[in-house]
N, CA, C and O of each residue as an XYZ file, in Angstrom:
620
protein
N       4.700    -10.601     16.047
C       3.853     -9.419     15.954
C       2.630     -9.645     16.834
O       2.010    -10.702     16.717
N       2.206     -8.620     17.799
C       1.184     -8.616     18.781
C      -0.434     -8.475     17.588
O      -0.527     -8.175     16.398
N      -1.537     -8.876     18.691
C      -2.473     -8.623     17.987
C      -3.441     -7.700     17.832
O      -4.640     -7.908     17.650
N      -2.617     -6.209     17.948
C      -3.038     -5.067     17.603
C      -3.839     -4.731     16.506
O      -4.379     -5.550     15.761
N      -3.921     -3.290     16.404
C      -4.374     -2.687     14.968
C      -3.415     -2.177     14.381
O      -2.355     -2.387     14.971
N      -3.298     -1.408     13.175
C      -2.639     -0.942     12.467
C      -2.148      0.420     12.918
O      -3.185      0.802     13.459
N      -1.493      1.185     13.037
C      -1.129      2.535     14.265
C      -0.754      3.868     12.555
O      -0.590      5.082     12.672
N      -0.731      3.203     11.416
C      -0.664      4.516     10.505
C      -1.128      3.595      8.944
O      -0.608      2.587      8.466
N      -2.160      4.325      8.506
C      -2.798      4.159      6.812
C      -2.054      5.432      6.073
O      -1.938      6.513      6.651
N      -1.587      5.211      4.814
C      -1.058      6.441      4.091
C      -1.270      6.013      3.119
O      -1.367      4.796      2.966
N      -1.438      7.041      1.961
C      -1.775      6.773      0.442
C      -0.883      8.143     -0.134
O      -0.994      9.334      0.156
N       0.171      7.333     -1.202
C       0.942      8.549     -1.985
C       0.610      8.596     -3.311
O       0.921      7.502     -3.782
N       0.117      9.332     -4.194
C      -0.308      9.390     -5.628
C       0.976     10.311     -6.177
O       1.449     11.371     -5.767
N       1.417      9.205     -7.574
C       2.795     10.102     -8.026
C       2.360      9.929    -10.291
O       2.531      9.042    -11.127
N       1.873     11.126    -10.307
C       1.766     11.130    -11.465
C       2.795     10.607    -12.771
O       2.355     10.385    -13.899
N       4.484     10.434    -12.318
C       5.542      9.601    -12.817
C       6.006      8.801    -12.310
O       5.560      8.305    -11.275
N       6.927      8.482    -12.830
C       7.878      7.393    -12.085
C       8.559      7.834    -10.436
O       9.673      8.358    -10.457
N       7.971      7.643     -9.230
C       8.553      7.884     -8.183
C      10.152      7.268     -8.324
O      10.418      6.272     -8.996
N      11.182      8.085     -7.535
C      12.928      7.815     -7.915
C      13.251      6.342     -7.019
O      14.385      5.866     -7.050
N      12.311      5.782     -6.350
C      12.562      4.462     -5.779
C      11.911      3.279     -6.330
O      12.011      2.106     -5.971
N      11.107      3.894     -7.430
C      10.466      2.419     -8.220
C      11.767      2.022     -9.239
O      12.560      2.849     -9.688
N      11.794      0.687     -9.473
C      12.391     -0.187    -10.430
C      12.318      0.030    -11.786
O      13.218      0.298    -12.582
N      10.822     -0.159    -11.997
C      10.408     -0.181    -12.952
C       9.689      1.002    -13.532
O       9.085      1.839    -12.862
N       9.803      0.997    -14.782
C       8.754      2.522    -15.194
C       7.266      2.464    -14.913
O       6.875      1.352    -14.557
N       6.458      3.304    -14.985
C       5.062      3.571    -14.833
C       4.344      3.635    -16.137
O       4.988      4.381    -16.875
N       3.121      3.099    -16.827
C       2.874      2.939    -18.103
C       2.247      4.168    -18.236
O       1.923      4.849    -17.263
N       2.046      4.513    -19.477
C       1.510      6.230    -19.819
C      -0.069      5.660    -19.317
O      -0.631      4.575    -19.166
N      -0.430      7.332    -19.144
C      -2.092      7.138    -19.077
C      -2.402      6.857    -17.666
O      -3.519      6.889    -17.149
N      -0.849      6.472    -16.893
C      -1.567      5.660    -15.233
C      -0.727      6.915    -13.947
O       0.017      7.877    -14.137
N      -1.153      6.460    -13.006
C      -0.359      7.386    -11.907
C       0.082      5.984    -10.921
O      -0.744      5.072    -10.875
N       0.983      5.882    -10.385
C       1.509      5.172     -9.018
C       0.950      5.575     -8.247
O       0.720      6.778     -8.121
N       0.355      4.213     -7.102
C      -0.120      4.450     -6.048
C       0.733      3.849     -5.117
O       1.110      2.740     -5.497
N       1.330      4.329     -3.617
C       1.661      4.040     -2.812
C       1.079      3.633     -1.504
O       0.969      4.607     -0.760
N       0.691      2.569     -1.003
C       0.332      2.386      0.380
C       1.255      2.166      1.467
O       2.245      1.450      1.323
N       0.944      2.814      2.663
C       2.070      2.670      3.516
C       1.534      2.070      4.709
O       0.513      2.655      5.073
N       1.960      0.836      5.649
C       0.820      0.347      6.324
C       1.983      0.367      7.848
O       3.092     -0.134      8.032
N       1.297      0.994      8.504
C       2.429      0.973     10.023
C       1.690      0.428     11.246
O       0.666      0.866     11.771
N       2.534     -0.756     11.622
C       1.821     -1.210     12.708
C       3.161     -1.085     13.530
O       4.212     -1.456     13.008
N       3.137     -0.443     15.119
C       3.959      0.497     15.838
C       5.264      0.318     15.405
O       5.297      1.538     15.244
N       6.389     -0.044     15.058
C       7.623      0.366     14.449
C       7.797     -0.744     13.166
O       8.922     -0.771     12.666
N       6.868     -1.575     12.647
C       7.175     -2.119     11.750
C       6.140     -1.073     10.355
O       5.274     -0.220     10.552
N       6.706     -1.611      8.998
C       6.254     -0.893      7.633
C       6.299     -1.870      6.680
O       7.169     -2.697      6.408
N       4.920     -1.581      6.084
C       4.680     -2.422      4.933
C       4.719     -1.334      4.067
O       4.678     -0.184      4.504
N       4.802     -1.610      2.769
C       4.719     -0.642      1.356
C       3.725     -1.657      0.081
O       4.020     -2.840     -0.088
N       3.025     -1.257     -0.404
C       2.339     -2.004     -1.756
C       2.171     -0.956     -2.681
O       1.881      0.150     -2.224
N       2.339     -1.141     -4.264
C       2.277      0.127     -5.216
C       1.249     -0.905     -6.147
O       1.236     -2.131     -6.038
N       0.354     -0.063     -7.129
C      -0.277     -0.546     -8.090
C       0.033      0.852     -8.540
O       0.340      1.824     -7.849
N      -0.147      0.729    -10.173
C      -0.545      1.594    -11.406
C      -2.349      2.245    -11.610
O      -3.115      1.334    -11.924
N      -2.855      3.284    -11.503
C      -3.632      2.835    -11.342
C      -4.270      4.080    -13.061
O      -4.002      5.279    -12.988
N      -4.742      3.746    -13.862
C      -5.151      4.321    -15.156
C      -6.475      5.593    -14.742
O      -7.541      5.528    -14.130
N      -5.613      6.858    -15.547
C      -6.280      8.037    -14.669
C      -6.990      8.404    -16.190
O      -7.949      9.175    -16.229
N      -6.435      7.783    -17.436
C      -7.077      8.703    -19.049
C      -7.043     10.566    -18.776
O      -7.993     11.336    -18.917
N      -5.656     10.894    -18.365
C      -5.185     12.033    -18.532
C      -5.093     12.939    -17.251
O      -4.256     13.674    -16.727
N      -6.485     12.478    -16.991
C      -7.031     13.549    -15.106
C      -5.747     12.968    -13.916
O      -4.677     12.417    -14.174
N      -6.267     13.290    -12.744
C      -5.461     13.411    -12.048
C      -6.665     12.379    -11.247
O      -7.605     11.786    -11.777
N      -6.305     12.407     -9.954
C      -6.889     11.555     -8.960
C      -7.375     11.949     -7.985
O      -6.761     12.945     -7.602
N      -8.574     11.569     -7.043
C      -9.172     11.455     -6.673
C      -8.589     11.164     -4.702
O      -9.326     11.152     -3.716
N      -7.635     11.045     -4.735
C      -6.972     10.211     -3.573
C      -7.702      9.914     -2.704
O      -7.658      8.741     -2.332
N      -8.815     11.007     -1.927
C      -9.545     10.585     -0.642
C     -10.483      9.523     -1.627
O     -10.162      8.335     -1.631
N     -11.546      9.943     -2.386
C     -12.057      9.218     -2.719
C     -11.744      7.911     -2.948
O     -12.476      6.974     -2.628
N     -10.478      7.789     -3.594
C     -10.144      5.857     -4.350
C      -9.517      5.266     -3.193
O      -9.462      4.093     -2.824
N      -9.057      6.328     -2.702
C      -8.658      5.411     -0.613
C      -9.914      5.241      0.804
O      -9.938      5.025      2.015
N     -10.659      5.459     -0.128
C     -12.271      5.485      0.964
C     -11.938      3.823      1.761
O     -11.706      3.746      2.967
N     -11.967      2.758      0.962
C     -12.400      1.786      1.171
C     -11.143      1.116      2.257
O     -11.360      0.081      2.887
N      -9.584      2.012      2.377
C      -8.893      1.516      3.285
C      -9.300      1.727      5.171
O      -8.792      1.320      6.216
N     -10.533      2.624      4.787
C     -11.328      2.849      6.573
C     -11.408      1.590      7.123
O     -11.363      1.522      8.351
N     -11.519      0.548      6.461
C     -12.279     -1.018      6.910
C     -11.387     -1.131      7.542
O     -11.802     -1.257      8.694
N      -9.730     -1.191      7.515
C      -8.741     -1.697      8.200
C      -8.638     -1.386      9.453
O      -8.056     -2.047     10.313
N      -9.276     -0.232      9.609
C      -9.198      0.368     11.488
C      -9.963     -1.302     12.198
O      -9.301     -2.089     12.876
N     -11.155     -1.469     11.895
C     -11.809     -2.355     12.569
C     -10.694     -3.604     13.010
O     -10.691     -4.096     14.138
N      -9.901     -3.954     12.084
C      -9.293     -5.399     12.113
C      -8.226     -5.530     12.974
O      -7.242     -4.845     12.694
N      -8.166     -6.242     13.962
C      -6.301     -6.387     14.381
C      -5.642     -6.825     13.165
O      -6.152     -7.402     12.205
N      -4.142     -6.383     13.382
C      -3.263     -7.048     12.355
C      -3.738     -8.471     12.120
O      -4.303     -8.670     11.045
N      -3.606     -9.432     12.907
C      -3.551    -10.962     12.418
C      -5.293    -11.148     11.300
O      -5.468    -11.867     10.316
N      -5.998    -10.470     11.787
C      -7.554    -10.715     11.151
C      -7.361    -10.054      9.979
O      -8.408    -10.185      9.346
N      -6.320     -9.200      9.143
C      -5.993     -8.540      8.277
C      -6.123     -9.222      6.702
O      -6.437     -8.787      5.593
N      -5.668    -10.637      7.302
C      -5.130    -11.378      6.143
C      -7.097    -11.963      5.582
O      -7.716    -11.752      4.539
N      -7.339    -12.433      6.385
C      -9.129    -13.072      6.212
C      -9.735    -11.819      5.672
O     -10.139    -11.516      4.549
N      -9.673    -11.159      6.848
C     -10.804     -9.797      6.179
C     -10.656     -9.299      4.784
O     -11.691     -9.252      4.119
N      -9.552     -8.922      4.236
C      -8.624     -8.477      3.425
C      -9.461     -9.839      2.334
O     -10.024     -9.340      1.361
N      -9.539    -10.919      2.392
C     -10.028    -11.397      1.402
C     -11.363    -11.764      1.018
O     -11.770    -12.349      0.014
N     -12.207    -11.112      2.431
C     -13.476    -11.256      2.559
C     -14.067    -10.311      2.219
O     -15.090    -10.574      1.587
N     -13.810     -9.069      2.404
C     -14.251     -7.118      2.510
C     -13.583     -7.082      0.922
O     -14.303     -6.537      0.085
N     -12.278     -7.614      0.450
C     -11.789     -7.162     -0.813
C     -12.505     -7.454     -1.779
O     -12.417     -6.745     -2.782
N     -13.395     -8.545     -1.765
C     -13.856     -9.024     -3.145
C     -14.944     -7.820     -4.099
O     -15.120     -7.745     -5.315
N     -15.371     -7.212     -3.273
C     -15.984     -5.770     -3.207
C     -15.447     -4.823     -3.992
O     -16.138     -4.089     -4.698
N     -14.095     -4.766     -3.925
C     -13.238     -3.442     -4.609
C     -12.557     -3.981     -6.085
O     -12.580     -5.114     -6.566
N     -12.079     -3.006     -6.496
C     -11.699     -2.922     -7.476
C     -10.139     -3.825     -7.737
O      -9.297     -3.847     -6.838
N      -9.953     -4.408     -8.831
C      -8.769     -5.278     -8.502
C      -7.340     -4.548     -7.996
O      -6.620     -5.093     -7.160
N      -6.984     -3.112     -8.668
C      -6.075     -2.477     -8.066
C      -5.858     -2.153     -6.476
O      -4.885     -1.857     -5.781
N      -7.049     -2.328     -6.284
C      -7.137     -1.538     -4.824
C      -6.745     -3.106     -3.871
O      -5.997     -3.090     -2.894
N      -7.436     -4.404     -4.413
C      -7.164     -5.279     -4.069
C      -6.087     -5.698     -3.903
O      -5.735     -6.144     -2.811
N      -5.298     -5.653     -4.962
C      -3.513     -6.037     -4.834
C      -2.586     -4.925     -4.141
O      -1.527     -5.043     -3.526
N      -3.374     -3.785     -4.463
C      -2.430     -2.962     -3.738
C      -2.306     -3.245     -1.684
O      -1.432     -2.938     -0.873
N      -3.561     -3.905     -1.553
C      -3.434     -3.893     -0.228
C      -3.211     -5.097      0.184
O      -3.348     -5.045      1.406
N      -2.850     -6.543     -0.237
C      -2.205     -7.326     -0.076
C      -0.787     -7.383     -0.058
O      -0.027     -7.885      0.769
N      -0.430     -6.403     -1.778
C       0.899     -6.244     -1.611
C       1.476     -5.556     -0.087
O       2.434     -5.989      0.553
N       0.751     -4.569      0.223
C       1.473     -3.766      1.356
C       1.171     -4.883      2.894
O       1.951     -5.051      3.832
N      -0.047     -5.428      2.726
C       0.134     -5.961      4.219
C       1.071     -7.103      4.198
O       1.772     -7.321      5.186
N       1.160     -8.134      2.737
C       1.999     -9.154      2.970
C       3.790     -8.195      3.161
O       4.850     -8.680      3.557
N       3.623     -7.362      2.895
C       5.445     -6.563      3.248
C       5.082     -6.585      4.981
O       5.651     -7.356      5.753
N       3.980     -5.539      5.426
C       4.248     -5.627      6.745
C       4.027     -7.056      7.454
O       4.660     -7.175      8.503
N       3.435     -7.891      7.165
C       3.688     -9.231      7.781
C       5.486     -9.659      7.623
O       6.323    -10.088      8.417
N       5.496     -9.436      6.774
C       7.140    -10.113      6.479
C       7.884     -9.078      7.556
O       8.510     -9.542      8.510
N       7.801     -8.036      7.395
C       8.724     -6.926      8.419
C       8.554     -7.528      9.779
O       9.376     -7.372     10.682
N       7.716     -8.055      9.861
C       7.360     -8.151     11.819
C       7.736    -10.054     11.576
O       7.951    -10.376     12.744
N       7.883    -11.167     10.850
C       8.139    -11.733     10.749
C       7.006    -12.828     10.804
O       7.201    -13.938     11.299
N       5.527    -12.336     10.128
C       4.643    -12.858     11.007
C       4.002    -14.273     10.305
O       3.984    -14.318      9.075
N       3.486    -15.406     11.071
C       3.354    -16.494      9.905
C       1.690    -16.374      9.509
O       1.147    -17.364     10.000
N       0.899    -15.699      8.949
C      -0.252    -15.482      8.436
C      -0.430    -15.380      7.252
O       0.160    -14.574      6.532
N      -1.231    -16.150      6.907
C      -1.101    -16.589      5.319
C      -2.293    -15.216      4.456
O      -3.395    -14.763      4.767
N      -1.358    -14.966      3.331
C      -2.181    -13.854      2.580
C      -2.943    -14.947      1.551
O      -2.574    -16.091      1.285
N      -4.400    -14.056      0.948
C      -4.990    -14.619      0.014
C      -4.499    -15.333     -0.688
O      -3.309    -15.126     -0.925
N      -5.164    -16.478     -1.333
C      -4.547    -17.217     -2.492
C      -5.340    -16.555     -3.695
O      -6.521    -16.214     -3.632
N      -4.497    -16.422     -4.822
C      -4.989    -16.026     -5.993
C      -4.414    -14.355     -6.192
O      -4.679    -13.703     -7.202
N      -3.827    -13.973     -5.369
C      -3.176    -12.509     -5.429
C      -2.210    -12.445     -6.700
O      -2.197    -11.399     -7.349
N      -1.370    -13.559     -7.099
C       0.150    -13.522     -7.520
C      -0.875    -13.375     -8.929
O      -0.580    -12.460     -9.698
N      -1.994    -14.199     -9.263
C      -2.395    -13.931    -10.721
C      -2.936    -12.586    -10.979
O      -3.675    -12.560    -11.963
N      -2.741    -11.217    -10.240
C      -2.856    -10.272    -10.580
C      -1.489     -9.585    -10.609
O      -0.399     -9.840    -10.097
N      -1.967     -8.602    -11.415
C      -0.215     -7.701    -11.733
C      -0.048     -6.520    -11.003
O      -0.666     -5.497    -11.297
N       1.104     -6.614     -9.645
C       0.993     -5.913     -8.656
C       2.148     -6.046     -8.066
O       2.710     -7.122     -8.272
N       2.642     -5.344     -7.442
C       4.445     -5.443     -6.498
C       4.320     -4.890     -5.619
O       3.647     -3.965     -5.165
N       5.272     -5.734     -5.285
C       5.795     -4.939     -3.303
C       6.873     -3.640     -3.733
O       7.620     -3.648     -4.711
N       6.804     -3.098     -3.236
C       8.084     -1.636     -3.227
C       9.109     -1.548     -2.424
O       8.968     -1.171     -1.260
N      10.558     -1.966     -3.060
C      10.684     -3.002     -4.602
C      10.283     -4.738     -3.964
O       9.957     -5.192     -2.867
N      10.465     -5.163     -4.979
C      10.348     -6.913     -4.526
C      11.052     -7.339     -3.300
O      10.787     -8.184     -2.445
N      12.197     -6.364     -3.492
C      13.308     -7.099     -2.049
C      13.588     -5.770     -1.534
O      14.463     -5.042     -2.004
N      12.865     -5.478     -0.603
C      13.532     -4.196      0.380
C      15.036     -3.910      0.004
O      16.054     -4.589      0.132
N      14.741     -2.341     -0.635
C      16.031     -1.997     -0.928
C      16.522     -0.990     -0.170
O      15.718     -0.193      0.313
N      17.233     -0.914     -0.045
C      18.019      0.518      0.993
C      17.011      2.069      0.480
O      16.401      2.800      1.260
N      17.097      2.214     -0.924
C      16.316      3.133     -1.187
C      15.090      3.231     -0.587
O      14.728      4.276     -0.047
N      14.354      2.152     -0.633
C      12.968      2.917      0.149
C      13.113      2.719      0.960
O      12.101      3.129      1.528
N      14.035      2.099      2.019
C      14.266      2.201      3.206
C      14.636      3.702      3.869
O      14.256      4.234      4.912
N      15.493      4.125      2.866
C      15.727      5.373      3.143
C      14.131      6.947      2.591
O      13.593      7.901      3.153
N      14.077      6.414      1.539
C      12.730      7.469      1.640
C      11.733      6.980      2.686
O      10.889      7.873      2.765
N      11.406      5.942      3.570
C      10.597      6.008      4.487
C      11.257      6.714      5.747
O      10.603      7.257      6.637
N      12.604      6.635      5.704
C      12.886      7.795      6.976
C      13.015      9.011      6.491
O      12.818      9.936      7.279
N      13.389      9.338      5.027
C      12.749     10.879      4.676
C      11.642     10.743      3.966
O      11.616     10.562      2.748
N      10.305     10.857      4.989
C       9.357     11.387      4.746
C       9.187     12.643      3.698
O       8.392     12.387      2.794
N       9.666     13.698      3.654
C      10.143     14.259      3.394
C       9.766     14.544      1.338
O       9.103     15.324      0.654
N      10.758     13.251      1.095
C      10.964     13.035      0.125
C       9.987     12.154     -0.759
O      10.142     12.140     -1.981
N       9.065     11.481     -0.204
C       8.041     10.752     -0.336
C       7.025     12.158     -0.580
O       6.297     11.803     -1.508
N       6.664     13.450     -0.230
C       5.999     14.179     -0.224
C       6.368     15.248     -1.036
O       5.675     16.219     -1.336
N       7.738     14.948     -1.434
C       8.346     16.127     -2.625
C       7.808     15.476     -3.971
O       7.233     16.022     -4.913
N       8.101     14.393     -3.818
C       7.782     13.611     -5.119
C       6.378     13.460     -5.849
O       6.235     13.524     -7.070
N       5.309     13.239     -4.871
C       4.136     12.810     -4.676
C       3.301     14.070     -5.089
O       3.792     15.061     -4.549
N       2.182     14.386     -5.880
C       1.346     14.783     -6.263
C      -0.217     14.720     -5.302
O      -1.056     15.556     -5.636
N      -0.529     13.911     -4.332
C      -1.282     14.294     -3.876
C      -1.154     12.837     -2.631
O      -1.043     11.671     -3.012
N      -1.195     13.186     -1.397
C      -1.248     12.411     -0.248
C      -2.679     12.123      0.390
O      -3.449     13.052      0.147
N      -3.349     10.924      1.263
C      -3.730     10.948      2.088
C      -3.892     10.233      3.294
O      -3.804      9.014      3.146
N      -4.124     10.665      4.560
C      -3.827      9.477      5.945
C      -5.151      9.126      6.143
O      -6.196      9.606      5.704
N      -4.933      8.271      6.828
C      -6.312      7.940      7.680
C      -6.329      7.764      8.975
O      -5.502      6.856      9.053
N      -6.616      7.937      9.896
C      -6.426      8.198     11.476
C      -6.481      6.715     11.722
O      -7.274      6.092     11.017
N      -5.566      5.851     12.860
C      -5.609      5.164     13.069
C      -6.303      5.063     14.706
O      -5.297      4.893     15.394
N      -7.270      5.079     15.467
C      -6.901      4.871     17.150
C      -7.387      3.407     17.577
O      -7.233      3.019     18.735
């Protein structure tokens, strides 16, 4: 993997169980999806994130993924544990989970934070499954499902 920037930020909010998660979603929470594209490779990270009935906020609770424009991919992994300590723990795992997927997609050897695994957080699913392989080429379907989206411009 070159030492670019990131070329697409996405955030999917799914008030149930999205049809490519594993596992169920606990009451009271909504699924969050991050989608991290650096030019043909894709990372994915999901956290739960506890709404007490309301709905979400999306631009707002995805404010803090702007930082990532600044970073090339490889500076992702440092920054990510330097800029994270700041946020909230969901937001934290959720964006490890997704960059350690796109490191693995591009094959890359950069070591993610230590201390991530003692939070409760997954990659989407653990082992790349055909299913979300396939809802990332229908877009589509990622946006039927989803309750409220947002991007962030990458240049």
């Amino acid at each position: 993997m070159e030492n670019g920037k990131l070329t697409g930020i996405e955030l999917f909010a799914f008030p149930s169980r999205p049809s490519f998660l594993y596992k169920p979603v606990r009451s009271g929470c909504w699924y969050i999806l991050l989608k991290l594209t650096y030019q043909n490779k894709v990372g994915y990270g999901g956290c739960e994130v506890p709404v007490s009935g309301k709905g979400i906020d999306l631009i707002k609770w995805g404010a803090w993924l702007k930082a990532f424009r600044s970073y090339s991919v490889q500076e992702l992994p440092e920054a990510l544990h330097q800029i994270g300590e700041a946020w909230p723990i969901q937001q934290q795992t959720l964006a490890l989970a997704a960059l350690y997927d796109l490191l693995e997609a591009g094959s890359h050897n950069s070591k993610i934070a230590a201390g991530a695994a003692r939070h409760e957080s997954y990659r989407v699913p653990s082992v790349r499954s055909s299913s979300i392989q396939q809802a990332s080429r229908e877009l589509p379907a990622l946006f039927d499902q989803s309750a409220a989206y947002y991007s962030i411009l990458c240049r």
